[in-house]
C-alpha positions as CSV (number, residue, x, y, z in Angstrom):
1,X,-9.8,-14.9,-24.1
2,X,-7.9,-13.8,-20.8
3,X,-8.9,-15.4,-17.5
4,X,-10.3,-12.4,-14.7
5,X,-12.4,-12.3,-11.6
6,X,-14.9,-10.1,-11.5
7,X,-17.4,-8.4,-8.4
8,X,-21.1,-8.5,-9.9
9,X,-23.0,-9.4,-7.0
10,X,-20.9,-8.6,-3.8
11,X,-18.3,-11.2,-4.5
12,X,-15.1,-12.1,-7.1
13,X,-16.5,-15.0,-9.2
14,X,-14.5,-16.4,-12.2
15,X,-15.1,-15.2,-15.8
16,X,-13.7,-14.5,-18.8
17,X,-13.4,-11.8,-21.3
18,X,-12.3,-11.0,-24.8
19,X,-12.6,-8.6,-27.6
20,X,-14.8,-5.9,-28.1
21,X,-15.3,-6.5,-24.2
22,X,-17.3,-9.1,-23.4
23,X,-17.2,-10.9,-20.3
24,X,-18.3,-14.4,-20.0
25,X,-19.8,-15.3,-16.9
26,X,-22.2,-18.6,-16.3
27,X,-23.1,-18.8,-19.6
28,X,-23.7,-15.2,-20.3
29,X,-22.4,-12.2,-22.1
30,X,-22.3,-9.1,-20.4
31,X,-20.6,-5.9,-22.4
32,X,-18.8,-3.9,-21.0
33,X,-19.5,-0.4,-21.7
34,X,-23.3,-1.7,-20.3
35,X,-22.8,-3.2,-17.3
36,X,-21.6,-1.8,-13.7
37,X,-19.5,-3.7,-11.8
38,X,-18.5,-3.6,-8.0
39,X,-15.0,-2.9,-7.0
40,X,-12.4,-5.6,-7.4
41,X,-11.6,-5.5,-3.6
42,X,-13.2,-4.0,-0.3
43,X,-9.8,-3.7,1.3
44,X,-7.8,-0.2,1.8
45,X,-6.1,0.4,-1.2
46,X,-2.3,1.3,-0.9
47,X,-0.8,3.4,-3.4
48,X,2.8,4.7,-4.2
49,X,3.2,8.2,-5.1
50,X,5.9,9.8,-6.8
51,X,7.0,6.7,-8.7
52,X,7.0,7.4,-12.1
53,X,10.3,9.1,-14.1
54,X,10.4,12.7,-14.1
55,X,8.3,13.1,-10.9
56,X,11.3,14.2,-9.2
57,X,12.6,16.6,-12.1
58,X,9.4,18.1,-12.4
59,X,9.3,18.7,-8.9
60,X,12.8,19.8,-8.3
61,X,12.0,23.8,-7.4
62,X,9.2,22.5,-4.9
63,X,11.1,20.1,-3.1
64,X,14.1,22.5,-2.6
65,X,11.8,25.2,-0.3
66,X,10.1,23.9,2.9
67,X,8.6,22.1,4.1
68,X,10.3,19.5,2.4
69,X,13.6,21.2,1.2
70,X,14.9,18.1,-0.4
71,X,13.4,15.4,-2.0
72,X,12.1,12.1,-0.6
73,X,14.9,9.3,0.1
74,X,12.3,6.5,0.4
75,X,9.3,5.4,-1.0
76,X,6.2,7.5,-0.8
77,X,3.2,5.5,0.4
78,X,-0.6,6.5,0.9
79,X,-3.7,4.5,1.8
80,X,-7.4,4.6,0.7
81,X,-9.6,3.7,2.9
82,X,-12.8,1.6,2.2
83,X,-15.2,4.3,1.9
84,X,-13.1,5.2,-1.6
85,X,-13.9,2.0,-3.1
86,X,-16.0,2.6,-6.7
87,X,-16.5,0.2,-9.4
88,X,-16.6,1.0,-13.1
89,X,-20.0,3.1,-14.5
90,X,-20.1,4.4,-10.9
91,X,-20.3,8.5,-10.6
92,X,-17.5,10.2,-9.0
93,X,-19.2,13.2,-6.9
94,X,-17.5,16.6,-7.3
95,X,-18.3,18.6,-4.4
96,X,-20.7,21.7,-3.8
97,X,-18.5,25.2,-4.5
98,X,-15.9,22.8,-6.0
99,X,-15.6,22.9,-10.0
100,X,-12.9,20.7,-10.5
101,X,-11.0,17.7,-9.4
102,X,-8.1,15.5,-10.6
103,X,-7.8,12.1,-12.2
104,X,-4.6,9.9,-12.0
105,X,-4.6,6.5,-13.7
106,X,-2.6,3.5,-12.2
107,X,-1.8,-0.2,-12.7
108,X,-2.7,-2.3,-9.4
109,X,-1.7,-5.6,-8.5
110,X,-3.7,-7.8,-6.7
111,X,-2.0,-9.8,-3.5
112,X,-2.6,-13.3,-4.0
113,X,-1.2,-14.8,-0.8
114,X,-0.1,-13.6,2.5
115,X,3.0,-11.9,2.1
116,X,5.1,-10.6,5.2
117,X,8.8,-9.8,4.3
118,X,9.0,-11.1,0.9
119,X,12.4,-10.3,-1.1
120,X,12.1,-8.7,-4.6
121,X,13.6,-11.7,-5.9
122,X,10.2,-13.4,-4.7
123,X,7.9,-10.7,-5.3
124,X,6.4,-12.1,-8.5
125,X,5.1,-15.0,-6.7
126,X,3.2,-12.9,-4.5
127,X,1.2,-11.5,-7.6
128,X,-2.3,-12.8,-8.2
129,X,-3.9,-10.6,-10.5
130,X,-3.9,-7.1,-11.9
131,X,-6.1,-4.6,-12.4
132,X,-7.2,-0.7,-13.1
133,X,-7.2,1.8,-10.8
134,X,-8.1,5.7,-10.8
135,X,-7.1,7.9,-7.8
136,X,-9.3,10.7,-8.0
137,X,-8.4,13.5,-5.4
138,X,-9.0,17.6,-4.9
139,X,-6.4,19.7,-5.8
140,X,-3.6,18.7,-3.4
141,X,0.4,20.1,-3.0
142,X,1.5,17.6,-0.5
143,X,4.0,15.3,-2.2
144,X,5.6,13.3,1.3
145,X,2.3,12.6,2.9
146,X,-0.9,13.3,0.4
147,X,-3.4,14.7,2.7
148,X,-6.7,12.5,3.9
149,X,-8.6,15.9,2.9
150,X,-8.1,16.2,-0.4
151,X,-7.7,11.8,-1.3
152,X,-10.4,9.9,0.5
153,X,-13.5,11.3,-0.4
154,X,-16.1,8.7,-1.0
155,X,-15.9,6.9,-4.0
156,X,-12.4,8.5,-4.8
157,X,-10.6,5.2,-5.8
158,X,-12.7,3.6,-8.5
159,X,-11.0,0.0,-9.0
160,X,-11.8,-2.4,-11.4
161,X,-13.7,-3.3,-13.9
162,X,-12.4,-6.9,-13.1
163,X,-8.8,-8.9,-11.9
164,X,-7.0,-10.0,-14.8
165,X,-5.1,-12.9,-14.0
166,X,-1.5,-12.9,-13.3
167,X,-0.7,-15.5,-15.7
168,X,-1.7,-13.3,-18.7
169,X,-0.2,-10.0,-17.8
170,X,3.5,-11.5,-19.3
171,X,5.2,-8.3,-18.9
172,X,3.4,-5.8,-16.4
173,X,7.1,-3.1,-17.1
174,X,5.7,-2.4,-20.7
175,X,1.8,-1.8,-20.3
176,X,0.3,1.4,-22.0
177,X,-1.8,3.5,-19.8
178,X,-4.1,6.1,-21.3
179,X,-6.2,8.3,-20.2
180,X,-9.9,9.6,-21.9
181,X,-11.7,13.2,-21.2
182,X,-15.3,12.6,-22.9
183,X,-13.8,10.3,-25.8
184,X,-10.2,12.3,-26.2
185,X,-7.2,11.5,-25.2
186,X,-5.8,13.3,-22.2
187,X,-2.7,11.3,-20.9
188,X,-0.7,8.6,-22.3
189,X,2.1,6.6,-19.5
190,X,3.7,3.3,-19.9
191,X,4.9,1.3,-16.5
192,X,8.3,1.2,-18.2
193,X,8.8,4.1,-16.4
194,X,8.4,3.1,-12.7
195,X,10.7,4.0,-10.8
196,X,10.4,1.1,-8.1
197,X,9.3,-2.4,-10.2
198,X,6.2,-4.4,-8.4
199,X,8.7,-6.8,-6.8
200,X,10.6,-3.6,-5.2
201,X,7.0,-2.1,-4.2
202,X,6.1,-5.8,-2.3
203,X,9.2,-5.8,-1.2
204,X,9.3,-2.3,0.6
205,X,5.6,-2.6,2.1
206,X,6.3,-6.2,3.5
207,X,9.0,-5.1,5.5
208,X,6.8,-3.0,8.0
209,X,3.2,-4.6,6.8
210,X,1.7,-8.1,5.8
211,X,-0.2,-7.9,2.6
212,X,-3.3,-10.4,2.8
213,X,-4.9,-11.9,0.0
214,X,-7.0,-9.9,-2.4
215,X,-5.3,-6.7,-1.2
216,X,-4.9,-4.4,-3.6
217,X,-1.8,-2.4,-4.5
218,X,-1.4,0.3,-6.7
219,X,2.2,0.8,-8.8
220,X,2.1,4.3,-9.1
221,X,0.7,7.4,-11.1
222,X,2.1,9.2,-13.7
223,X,2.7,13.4,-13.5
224,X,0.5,15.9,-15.2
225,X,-2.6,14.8,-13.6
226,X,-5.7,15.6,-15.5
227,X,-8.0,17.6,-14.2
228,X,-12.1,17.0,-15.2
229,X,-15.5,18.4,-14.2
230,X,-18.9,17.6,-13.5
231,X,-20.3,16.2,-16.6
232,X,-17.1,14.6,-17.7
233,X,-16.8,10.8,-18.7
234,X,-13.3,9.2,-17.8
235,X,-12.1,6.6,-19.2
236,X,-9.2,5.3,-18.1
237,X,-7.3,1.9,-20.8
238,X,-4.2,0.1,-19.8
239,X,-3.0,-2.3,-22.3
240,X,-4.1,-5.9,-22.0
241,X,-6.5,-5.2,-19.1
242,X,-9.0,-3.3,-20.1
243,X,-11.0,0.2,-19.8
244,X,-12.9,1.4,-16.3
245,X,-15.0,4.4,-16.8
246,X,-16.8,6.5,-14.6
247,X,-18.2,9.7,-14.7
248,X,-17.9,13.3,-12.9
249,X,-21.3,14.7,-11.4
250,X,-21.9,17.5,-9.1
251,X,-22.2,16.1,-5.3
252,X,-25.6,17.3,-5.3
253,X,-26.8,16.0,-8.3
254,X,-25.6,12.0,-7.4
255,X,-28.0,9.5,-7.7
């Protein structure tokens, strides 16, 4: 069993969880695949773009015509705002005269004290928890600054289905991410291939912003996004943590 928090009732309460996803929570056992859960934080979510190996290559004719006419020389950051936040089992609207939009799949990290200025060397310590995140978004060609337009539509930033804790994550480089269209396999990513490690992340957003407690942070996404469509079930796995599904309806049609 791995120690997690999860959000069932508006707040993080200690549980448990094991294999084939049960959670164990005051003496109950709720399944997974049954039960929504509320997002893991109600804090902005901040997200780095462009840091996975072969972002850049892929992207080499783009980022040699303007506006950007070379590539980025820092980090790429973005923020979603509150009204993004979604929890697992909750629908992901599509909007009207829209027949698509894109799924990426990231691992997040979950602050677990204040951090202001922390050194890489330190940013481990900084780490409470990890979790899942998904950064659905419109079709979008902004690479330096992702537009608000087409990233933080409501419920755009499903986050969850619970914290695992930091103690059992033992080597958050080498987790598995895959990604799930209706059952089959879509995308497969490993953060092996991050470009900047978590410590280097913490590191880079503490220098110009303090990181409070339960803030959530997400490591990156990997290229290719996958694009889905009302009806659509997404399930999104990374190894150790766990699955977060949601589903695609037409804006209309949401409950």
């Amino acid at each position: 069993m791995k120690k997690i928090r999860v959000n069932t009732d508006g707040a993080l309460r200690e549980a448990t969880v094991d294999e084939p996803a049960l959670i164990h929570l005051d003496g109950n056992t709720l399944g997974l695949a049954g039960t929504r859960l509320q997002p893991v934080t109600d804090q902005p979510v901040v997200c780095v773009a462009l840091n996975y190996a072969g972002h850049y290559e892929q992207l080499a004719d783009t980022f040699s015509h303007p506006p950007y006419k070379e590539p980025p020389r820092q980090p790429v950051f973005f923020i979603k705002p509150r009204n993004t936040l979604a929890g697992h089992l909750d629908e992901i609207p599509c909007p009207d005269g829209v027949d698509r939009i894109y799924t990426g799949a990231g691992l997040g990290f979950v602050i677990g004290r204040t951090a202001s200025r922390v050194s890489r060397e330190q940013g481990f310590d900084y780490v409470g928890g990890y979790t899942i995140y998904n950064d659905f978004s419109l079709a979008e060609d902004s690479y330096f600054r992702p537009p608000v337009t087409t990233k933080c539509l409501d419920g755009y930033g499903p986050a969850g289905p619970y914290i695992v804790d930091a103690e059992e994550i033992t080597a958050p480089h080498d987790l598995a991410i895959s990604t799930y269209v209706n059952g089959e396999l879509k995308q497969t990513a490993s953060t092996k291939d991050l470009r900047l490690t978590i410590p280097a992340i913490i590191e880079e957003l503490t220098e110009f912003m303090t990181l409070v407690p339960g803030a959530v942070v997400v490591s990156g996404f990997p290229p290719d996004r996958v694009a889905v469509q009302p009806g659509d079930e997404v399930r999104v796995e990374i190894e150790r943590i766990g699955s977060l599904i949601n589903r695609i309806v037409k804006e209309a049609d949401q409950l």
